[in-house]
C-alpha positions in Angstrom: -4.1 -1.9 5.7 -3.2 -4.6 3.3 0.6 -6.5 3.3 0.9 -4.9 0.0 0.4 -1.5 1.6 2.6 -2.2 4.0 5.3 -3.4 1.9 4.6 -0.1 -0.5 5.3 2.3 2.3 8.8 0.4 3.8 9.6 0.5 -0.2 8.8 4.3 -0.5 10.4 5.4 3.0 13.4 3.0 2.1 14.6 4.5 -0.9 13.7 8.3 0.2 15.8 7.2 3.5 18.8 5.7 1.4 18.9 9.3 -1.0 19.2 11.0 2.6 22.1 8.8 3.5 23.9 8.4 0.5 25.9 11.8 0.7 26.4 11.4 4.8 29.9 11.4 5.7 31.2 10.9 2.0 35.0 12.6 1.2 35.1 12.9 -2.5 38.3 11.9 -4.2 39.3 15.1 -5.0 39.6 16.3 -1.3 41.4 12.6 -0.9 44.0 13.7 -2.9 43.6 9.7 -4.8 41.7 10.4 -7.9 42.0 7.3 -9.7 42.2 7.6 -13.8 39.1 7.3 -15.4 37.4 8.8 -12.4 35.3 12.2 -11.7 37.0 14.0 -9.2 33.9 14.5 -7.3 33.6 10.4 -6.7 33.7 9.2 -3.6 36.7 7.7 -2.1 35.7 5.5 0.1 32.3 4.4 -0.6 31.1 2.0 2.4 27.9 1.0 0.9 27.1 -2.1 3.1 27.1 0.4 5.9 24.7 2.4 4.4 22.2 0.2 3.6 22.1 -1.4 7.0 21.7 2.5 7.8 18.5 2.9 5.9 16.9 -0.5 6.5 17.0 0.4 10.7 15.7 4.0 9.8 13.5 3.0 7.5 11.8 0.3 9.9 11.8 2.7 12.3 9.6 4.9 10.5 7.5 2.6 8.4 6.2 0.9 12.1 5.2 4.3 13.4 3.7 5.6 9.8 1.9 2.2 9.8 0.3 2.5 13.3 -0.6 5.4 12.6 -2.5 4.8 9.8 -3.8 1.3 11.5 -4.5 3.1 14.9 -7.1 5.5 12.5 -6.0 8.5 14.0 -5.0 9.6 10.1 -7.8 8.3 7.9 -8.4 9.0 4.2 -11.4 10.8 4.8 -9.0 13.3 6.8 -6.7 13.8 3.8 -9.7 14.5 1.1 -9.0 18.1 0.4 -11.6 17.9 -2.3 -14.6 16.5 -0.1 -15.1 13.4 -2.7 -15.4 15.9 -5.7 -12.4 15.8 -8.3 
């Protein structure tokens, strides 16, 4: 597994993370009671991104280390996940 693969899955597990943790704990503006002019109701109020995206660089660590040894280790190999047996 190259650095480039590596840096491909933490990419791909990163922004699938972040679109899990996005909508965690959010109070729209609406259910506030402060919806600012201009605004959907549905927007959040209190939007604590920096949180969030120290959040989903941990989790997405987390996972990317275990996916990685995993697929270092070989106990996953490409030849496992070849449903077609070479022919396309």
């Amino acid at each position: 597994m190259t650095i480039t693969s590596v840096i491909v899955v933490f990419a791909v597990i990163w922004f699938l993370t972040l679109f899990i943790v996005l909508p965690i704990g959010e109070i729209s503006q609406e259910e506030d009671g402060n919806v600012v002019p201009g605004t959907p109701p549905g927007a959040p109020a209190n939007l604590r991104m920096k949180r969030k995206m120290v959040i989903t660089t941990i989790v997405a660590t987390i996972l990317s280390a275990i996916i990685c040894t995993i697929i270092i280790s070989g106990v996953i190999t490409i030849e496992m996940l070849d449903v077609f047996d070479g022919t396309a």
